[in-house]
C-alpha positions as CSV (number, residue, x, y, z in Angstrom):
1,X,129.8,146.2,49.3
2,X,132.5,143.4,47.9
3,X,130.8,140.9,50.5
4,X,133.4,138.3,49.1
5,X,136.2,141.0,50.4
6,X,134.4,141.3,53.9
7,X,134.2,137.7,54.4
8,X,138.3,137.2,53.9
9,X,138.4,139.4,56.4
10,X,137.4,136.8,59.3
11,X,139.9,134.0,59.1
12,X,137.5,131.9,61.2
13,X,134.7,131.5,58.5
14,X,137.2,129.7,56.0
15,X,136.6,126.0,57.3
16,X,134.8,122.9,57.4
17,X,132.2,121.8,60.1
18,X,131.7,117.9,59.5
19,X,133.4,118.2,56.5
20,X,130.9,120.8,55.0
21,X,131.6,124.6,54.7
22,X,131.0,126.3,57.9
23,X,127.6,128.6,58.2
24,X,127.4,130.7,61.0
25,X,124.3,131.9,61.7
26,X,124.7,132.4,65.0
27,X,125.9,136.7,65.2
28,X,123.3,137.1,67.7
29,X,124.9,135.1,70.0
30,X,128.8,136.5,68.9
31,X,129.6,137.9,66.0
32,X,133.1,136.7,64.7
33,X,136.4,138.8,64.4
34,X,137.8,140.7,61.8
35,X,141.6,140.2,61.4
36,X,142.1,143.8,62.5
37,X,140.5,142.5,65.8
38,X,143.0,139.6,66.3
39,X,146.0,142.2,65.2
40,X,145.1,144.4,67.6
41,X,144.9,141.4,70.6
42,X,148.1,140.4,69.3
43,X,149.8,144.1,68.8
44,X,148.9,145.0,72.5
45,X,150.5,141.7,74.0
46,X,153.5,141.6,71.7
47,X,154.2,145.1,71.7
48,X,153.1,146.9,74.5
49,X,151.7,145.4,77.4
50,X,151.8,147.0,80.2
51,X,148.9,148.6,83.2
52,X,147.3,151.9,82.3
53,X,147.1,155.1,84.0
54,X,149.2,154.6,86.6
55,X,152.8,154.2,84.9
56,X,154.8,157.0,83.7
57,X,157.2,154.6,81.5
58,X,156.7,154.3,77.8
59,X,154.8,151.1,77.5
60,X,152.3,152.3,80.2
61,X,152.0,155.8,78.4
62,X,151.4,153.6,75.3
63,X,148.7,151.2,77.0
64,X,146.9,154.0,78.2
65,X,146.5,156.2,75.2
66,X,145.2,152.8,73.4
67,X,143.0,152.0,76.3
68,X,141.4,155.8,76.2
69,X,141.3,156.0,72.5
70,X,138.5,153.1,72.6
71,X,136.7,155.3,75.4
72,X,136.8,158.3,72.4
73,X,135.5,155.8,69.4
74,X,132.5,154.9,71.7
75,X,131.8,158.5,72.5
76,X,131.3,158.7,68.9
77,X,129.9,155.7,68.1
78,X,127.0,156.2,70.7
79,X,127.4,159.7,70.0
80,X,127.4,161.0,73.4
81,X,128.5,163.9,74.6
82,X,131.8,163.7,76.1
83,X,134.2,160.7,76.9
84,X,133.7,160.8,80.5
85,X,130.1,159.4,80.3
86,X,131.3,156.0,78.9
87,X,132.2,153.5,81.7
88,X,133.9,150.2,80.7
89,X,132.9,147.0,81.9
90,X,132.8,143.4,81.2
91,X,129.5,144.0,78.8
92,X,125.7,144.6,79.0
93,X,124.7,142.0,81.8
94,X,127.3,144.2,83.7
95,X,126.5,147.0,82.7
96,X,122.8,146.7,84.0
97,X,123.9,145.4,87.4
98,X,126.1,148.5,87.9
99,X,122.9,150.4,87.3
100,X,120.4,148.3,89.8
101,X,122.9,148.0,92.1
102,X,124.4,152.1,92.5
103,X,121.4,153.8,91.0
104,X,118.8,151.6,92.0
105,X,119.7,150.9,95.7
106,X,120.5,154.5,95.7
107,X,116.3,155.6,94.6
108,X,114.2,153.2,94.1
109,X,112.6,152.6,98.0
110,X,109.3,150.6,99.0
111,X,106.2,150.8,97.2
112,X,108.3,151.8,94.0
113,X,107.5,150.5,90.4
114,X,110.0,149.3,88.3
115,X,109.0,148.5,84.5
116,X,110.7,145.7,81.9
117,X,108.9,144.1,78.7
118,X,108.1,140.5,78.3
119,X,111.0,140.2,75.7
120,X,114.2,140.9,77.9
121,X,117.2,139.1,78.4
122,X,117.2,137.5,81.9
123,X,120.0,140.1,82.3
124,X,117.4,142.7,81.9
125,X,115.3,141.1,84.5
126,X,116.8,139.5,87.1
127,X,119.1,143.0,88.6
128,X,115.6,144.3,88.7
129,X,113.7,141.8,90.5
130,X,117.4,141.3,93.2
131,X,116.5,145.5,93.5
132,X,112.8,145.2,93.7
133,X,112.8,141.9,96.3
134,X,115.6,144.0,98.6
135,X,114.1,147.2,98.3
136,X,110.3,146.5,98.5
137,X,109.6,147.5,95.4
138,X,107.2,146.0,92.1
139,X,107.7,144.5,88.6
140,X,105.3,145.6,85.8
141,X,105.9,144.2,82.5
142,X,105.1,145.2,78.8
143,X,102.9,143.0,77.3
144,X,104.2,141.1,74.0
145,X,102.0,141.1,71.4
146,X,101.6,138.1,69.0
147,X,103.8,139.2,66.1
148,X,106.3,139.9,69.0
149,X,106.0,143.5,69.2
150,X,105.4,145.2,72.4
151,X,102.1,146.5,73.4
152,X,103.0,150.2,73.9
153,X,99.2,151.7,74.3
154,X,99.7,149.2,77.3
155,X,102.9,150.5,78.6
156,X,101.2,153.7,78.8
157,X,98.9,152.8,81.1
158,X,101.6,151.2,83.2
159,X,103.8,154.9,83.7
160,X,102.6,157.0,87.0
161,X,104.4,158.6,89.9
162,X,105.6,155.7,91.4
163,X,107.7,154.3,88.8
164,X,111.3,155.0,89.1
165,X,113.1,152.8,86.5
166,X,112.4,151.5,82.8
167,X,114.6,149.0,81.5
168,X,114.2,147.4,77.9
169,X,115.7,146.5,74.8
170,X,116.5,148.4,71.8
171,X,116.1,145.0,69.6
172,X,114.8,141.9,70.5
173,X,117.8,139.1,70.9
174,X,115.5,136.4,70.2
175,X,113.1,137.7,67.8
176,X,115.2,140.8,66.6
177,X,112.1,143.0,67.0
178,X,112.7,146.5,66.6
179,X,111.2,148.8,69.8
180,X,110.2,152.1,69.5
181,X,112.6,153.4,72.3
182,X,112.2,156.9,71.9
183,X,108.4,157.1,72.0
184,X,109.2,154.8,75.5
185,X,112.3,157.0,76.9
186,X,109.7,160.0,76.5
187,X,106.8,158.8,77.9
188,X,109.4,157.3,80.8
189,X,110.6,161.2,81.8
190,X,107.0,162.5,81.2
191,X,106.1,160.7,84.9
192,X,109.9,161.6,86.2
193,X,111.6,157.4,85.7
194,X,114.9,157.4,84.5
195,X,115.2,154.8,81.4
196,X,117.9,152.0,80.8
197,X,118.1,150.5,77.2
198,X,119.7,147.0,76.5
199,X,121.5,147.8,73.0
200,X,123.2,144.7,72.8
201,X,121.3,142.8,69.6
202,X,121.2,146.7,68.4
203,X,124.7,148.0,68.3
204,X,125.4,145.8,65.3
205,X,122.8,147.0,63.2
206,X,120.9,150.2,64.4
207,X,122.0,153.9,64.5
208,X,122.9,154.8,68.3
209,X,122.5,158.3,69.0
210,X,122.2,158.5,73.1
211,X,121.6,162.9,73.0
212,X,118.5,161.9,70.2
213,X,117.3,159.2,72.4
214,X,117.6,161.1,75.5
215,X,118.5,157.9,77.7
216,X,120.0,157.8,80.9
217,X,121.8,154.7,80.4
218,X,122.7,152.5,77.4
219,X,124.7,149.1,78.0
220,X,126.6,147.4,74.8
221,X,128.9,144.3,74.7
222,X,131.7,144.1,72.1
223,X,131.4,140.7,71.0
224,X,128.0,141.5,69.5
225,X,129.2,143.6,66.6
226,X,133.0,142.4,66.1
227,X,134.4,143.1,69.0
228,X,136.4,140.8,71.4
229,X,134.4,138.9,74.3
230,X,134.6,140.3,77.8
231,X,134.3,144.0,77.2
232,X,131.6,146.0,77.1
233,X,130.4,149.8,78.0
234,X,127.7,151.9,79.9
235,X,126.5,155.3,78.9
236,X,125.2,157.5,81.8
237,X,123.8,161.0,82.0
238,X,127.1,163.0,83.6
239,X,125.0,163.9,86.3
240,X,123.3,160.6,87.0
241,X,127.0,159.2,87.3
242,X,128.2,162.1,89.1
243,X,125.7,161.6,91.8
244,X,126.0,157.5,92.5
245,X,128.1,155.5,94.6
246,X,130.9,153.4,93.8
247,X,129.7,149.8,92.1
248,X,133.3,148.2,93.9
249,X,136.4,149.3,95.6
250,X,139.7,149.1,94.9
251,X,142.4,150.6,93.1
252,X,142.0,153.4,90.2
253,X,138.5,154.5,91.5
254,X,139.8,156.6,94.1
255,X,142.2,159.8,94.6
256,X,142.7,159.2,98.7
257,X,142.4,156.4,100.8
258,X,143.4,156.8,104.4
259,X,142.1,153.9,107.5
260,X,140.0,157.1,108.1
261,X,138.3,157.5,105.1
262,X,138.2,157.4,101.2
263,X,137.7,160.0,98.5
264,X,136.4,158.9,95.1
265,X,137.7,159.3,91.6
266,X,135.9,161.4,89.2
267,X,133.4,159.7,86.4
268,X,134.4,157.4,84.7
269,X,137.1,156.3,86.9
270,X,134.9,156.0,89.6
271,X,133.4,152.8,88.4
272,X,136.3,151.1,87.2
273,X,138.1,149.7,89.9
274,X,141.1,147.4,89.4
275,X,142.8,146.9,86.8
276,X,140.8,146.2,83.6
277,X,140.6,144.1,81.0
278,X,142.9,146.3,78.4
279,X,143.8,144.4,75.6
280,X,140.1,143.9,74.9
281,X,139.8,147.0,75.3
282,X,142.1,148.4,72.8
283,X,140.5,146.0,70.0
284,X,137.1,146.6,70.5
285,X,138.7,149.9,68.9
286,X,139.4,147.9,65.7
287,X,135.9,146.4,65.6
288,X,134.4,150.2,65.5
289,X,136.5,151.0,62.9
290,X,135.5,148.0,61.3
291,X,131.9,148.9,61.2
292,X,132.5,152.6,60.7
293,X,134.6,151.7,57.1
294,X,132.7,149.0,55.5
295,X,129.4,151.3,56.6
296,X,127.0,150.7,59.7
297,X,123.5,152.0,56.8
298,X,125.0,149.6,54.3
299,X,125.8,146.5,56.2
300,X,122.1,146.8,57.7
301,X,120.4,146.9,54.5
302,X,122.3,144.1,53.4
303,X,121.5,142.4,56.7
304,X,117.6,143.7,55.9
305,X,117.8,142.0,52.6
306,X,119.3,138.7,54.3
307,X,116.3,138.7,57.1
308,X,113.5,139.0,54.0
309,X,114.9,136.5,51.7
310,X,116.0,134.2,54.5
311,X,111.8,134.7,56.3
312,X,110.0,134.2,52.7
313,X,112.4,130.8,52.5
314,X,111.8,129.7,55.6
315,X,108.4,130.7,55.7
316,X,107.7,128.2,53.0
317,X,108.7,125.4,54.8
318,X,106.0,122.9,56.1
319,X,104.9,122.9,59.3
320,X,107.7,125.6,60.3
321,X,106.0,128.6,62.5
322,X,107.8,131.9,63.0
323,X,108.1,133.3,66.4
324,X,108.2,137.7,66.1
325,X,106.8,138.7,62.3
326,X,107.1,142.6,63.1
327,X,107.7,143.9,60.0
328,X,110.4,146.0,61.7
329,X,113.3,143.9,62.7
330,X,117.3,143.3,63.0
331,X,118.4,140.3,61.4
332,X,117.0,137.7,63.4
333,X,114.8,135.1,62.1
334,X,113.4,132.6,65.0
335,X,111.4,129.3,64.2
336,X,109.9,126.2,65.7
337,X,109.0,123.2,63.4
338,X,105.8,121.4,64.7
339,X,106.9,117.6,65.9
340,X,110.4,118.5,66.1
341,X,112.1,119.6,69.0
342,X,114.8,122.4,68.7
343,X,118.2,121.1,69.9
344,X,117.2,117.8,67.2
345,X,116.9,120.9,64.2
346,X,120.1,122.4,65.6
347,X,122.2,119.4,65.8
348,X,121.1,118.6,62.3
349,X,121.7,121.7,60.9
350,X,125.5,121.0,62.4
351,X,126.2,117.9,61.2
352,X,126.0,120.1,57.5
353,X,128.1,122.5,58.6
354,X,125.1,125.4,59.9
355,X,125.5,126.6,63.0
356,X,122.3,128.2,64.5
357,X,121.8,128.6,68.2
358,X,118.5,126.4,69.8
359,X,116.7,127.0,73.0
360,X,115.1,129.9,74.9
361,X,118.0,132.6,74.2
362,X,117.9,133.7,78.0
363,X,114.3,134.7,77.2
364,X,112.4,131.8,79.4
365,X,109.3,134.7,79.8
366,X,109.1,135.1,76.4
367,X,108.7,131.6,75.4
368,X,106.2,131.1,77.9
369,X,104.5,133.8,76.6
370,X,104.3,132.0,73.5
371,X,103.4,128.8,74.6
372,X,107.0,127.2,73.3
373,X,110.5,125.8,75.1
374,X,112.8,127.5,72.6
375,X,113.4,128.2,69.1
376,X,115.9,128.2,66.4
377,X,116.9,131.1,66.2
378,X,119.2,132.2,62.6
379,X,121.2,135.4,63.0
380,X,122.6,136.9,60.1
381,X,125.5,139.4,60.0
382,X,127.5,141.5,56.8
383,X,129.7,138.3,56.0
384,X,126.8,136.1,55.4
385,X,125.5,135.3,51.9
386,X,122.1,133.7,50.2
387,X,124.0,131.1,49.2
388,X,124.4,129.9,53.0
389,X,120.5,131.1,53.6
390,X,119.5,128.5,50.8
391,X,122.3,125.7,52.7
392,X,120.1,126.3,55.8
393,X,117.0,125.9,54.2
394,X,117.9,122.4,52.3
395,X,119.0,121.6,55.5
396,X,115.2,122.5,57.1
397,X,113.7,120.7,54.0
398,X,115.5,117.4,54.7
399,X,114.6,117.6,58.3
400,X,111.2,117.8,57.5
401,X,111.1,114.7,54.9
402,X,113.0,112.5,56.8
403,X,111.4,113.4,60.3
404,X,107.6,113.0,59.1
């Protein structure tokens, strides 16, 4: 890969921060946009703007057939098995509260077990515990080992009759720890649970093949790998979205409506009431094709070779201590230096221009679990270089010599 090339391609990473070149290293937060992204923004509102589905006049016919062409990428991207299983939405945190809140209110009853890992996202644990608190239902949660994998003989343990629901993450947002999904999706269906993954830290780097997995549902945002903000998706089982309710009302999820009674659209219409968020839609498009040209196997071992050189540099550092050394990771690299809090190290890394995110990453359990308020947390993506691996780790050097 022409990494020089790839970089031109996102207009945002050609300026200064504090009058030093800008390093982003925050991708796991938001990855930035390839120009192709911002064309297609721009395209859509110059050119044809307009409400989908609805209109039979050019601009609408246009607007949809964009709109549903994004619905076909991601049915190849996630390799499902028809269109009709991918529901848009505003991203993964929306994603999973469709699920808790049609699936879950429509099986999980008193006495039921619901399981999570110690790693999630609070998005990944709080739709659970609003189910589990209304309904009468438990919380069990995968123990996190110390090098921040999960503990699956443990898990195991956990499965029996009465759980209905396992939610986790494909990769770890905060420590980009790599779980062994399928192993957990099997053992899920071997006690009859139905099994939600979290692929948002995942979509940017990992092969996604929902049939292979055998999931029931798989929630992705856009802005984690290229994408635009505010636009996400949810894979479902057909029959699993055939069979719950409605997650809101309105228009486009219905065929009737009378004061008598209303008749629902079919899947995938069915969850999307209202009109959506379409121009976001139509460039998260772009960002697949993005990915899908430079190469999803290449840009991850380039990421891979990023995460090592960037974890033996770091790593070096006095008094620095890595949080999640799995040897199987996305490119995330989180830290905490003894004596030093983490917002200080991330608004000195900013004043030369680095830009890593600090704090807990939505992850309070986790950092409990480890004894720690936050991290730093570095987050590489294709665009980054060693060159802005070895600015970040001056930067960390300094820190240390002029903080001791």
């Amino acid at each position: 890969m022409d990494i020089e090339a790839i970089r031109n391609e996102f207009p945002i990473l050609h300026q200064e921060i504090n009058g030093k070149p800008l390093v982003y290293f925050d991708n796991a937060a938001t990855t930035q946009k390839p120009n192709a992204v911002i064309q297609a923004l721009s395209d859509y509102y110059e050119g044809y703007n307009s409400n989908i589905h609805r209109g039979i006049h050019t601009l609408a016919e246009k607007a949809t057939k964009a709109y549903e062409a994004t619905r076909t990428s991601l049915q190849a991207f996630l390799n499902t098995k028809e269109s009709e299983e991918i529901i848009f939405t505003k991203g993964t945190t929306e994603s999973i509260n469709l699920v808790a809140a049609t699936y879950g209110r429509q099986n999980v009853k008193e006495g039921d077990e619901i399981i999570v890992s110690g790693m999630e996202h609070h998005s990944n644990i709080v739709p659970w515990q609003i189910l589990a608190e209304e309904k009468g239902a438990s919380i069990k949660v995968i123990p996190v080992k110390e090098n921040g994998e999960l503990d699956y003989d443990h898990y195991l343990t956990q499965l029996n009759s009465s759980t209905k629901i396992v939610a986790v993450n494909h990769a770890s947002n905060s420590m980009g720890t790599i779980n062994p999904i399928k192993d957990i999706i099997k053992a899920a269906h071997d006690v009859g649970a139905k099994v939600l993954i979290d692929g948002a830290q995942a979509s940017a780097h990992l092969p996604i093949d929902v049939q292979d997995l055998d999931c029931d549902f798989y929630a992705i945002s856009a802005h984690k790998f290229y994408g635009p903000t505010g636009t996400g998706a949810l894979y479902g089982k057909r029959q699993l979205l055939e069979a719950m309710p409605p997650y809101q009302g309105g228009g486009e999820m219905i065929k009737d409506v009378s004061f008598e009674s209303t008749t629902y659209n079919d899947i995938p219409y069915k969850f999307e009431a209202g009109t959506p968020n379409i121009a976001d839609v139509v460039a998260f498009k772009a960002a697949i094709e993005f990915i899908e040209n430079t190469g999803k196997v290449s840009m991850a071992k380039y990421e891979l070779e990023l995460l090592q050189y960037a974890t033996e540099a770091v790593s070096s550092i006095k008094d620095i201590r890595l949080i999640g050394t799995s040897p199987n990771k996305v490119s995330v690299l989180s830290f905490v230096m003894e004596g030093v809090h983490h917002f200080d190290i991330g608004q000195m890394l900013d004043a030369r221009g680095v830009a890593v995110r600090t704090g807990h990453h939505c992850t309070q359990p986790l950092m409990d679990r480890y004894g720690i308020e936050g991290t730093v947390r570095a987050s590489f993506a294709v665009y980054n270089t060693i060159n802005e691996i070895d600015q970040m780790v001056e930067g960390l050097e300094r820190i240390v010599k002029f903080m001791k």
